[in-house]
N, C-alpha and C positions, 0 to 999 in steps of 0.2 A: 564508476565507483561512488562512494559516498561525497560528503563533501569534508571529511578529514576533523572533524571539529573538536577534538577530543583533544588536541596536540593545548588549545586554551580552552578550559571550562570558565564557562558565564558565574562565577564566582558571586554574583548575585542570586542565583538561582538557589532556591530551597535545595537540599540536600538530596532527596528523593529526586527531586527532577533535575537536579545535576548528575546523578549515577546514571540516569536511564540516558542522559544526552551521551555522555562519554562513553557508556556500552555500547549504546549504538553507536556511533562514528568509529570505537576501536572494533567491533564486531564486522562492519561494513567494511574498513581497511583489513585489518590483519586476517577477521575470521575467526569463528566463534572458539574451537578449539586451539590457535593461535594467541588466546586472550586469556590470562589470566583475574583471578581474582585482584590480584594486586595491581597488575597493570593499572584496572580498571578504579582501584580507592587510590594511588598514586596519583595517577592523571585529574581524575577530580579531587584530591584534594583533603582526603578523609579518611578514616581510619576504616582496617574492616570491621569494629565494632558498631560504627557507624550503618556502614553500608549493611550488616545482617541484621539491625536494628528495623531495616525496611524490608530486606530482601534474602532468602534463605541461602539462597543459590545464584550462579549463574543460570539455571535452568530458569530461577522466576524474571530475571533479568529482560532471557530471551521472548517469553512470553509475554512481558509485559508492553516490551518494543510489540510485537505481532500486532497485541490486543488493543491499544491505544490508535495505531494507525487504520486499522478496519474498524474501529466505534468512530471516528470522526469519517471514513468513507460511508456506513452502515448511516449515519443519521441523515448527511447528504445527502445519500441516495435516496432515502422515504421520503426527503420532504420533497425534493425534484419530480418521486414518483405519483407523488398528493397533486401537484401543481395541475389546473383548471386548463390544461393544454391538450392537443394532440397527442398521442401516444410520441409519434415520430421527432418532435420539439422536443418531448421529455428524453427519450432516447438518444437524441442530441448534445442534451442539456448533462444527463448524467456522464455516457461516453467523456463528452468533453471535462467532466469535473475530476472522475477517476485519474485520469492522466496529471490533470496539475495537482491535486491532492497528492497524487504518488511524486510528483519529481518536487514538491515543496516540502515533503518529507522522504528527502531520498534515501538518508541511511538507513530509517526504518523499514524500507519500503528492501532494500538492497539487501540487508538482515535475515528481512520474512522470506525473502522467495529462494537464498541462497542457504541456510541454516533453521530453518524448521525443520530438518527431517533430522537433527541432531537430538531433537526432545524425547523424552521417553514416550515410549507408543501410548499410553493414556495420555499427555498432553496432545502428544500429534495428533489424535483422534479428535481432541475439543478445538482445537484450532482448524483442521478439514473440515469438521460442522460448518463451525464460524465462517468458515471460509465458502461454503458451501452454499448456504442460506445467504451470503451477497449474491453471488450468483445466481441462485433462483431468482431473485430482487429484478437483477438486473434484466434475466432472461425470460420475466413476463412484462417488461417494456417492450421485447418484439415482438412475442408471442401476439399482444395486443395488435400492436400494430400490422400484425397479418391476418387478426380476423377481422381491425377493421380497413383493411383493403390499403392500408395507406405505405404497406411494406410488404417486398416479394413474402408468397407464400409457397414458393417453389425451392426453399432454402433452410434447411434445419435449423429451427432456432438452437439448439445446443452447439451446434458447429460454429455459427455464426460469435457466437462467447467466446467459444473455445479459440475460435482465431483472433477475436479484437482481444484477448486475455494474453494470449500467446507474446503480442508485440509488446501491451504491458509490461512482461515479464523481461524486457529487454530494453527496458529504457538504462537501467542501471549500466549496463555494457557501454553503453554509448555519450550516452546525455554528461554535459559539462554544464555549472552553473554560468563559467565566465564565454561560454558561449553565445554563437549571434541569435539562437532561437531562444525565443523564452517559452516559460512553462504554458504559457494563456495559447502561444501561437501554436504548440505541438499539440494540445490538447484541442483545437477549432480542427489541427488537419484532422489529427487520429477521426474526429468524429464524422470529417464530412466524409471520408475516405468509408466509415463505416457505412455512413446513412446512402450514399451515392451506389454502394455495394447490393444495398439491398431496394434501390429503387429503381436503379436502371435496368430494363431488359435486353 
């Protein structure tokens, strides 16, 4: 689950970016339809005049958790994928960042994968794009790396996504902050687990 944060908003925080913390931390516990408009200007703090003063809806709410958390994984992933390395290093490199990006932003991360298909089907369609275009990102990092010889070429690059994407989608089930693993050490296995997958015969 998330990490509950909504029960105290950071009361220092601008308004706009105290709405979007407590939607997501109540989004991520209770669940989107679960959550009211009020819940969510009670817990932080502010009126609903406030909150539609930034935000229409809970629908821009939900989108904005989505959209926030894939522009800080979308920028990562370019500059990892620019980096003067191996294909196989970068594919490493990125693997490994997705995961701790997702579990240092858990409730967003718990939000998007569990209540985007709540949006109306023109949003859900802009955020599958969105979503979609990381994924190519990510899946000509192997693509490279099996024309240049340096990763199985005997192994669908899409399949391959589609599985190291799968276990992403399940950190939220599992993963605890006050746990013995931290985000650096789950994010070195997920990747070597990847890269090992695609180099050993």
């Amino acid at each position: 689950m998330g990490t509950g944060t909504a029960a105290e908003p950071d009361t220092a925080l601008p308004v706009q970016a105290r709405l979007l913390a407590v939607a997501s931390a109540l989004f991520a516990e209770r669940g989107f339809a679960q959550t009211s408009v009020q819940d969510i200007v009670e817990h932080a703090g502010v009126t609903k005049g406030a909150m539609y003063h930034y935000y229409s809806s809970k629908d821009d709410l939900l989108q904005e958790i989505y959209t926030r958390l894939l522009v800080l994984q979308s920028e990562r992933l370019a500059e990892i994928a620019a980096r003067p390395l191996p294909a196989a290093e970068r594919l490493r490199a990125a693997a490994a960042d997705v995961v701790v990006t997702t579990l240092d932003h858990l409730d967003d991360a718990v939000v998007s994968m569990r209540s985007m298909h709540m949006l109306p089907e023109n949003r859900q369609a802009t955020v599958r794009a969105d979503r979609r275009r990381y994924h190519e990102r990510f899946r000509a990092l192997v693509e490279e790396g099996q024309r240049t010889g340096e990763l199985r070429s005997d192994v669908s690059a899409d399949l391959v996504v589609h599985q190291f994407f799968g276990g992403i989608h399940h950190l939220g089930t599992w993963y605890r902050p006050e746990g013995e693993l931290r985000p650096e050490e789950i994010g070195a296995t997920f990747a070597d687990l990847l890269l090992r997958g695609l180099t050993d015969r």
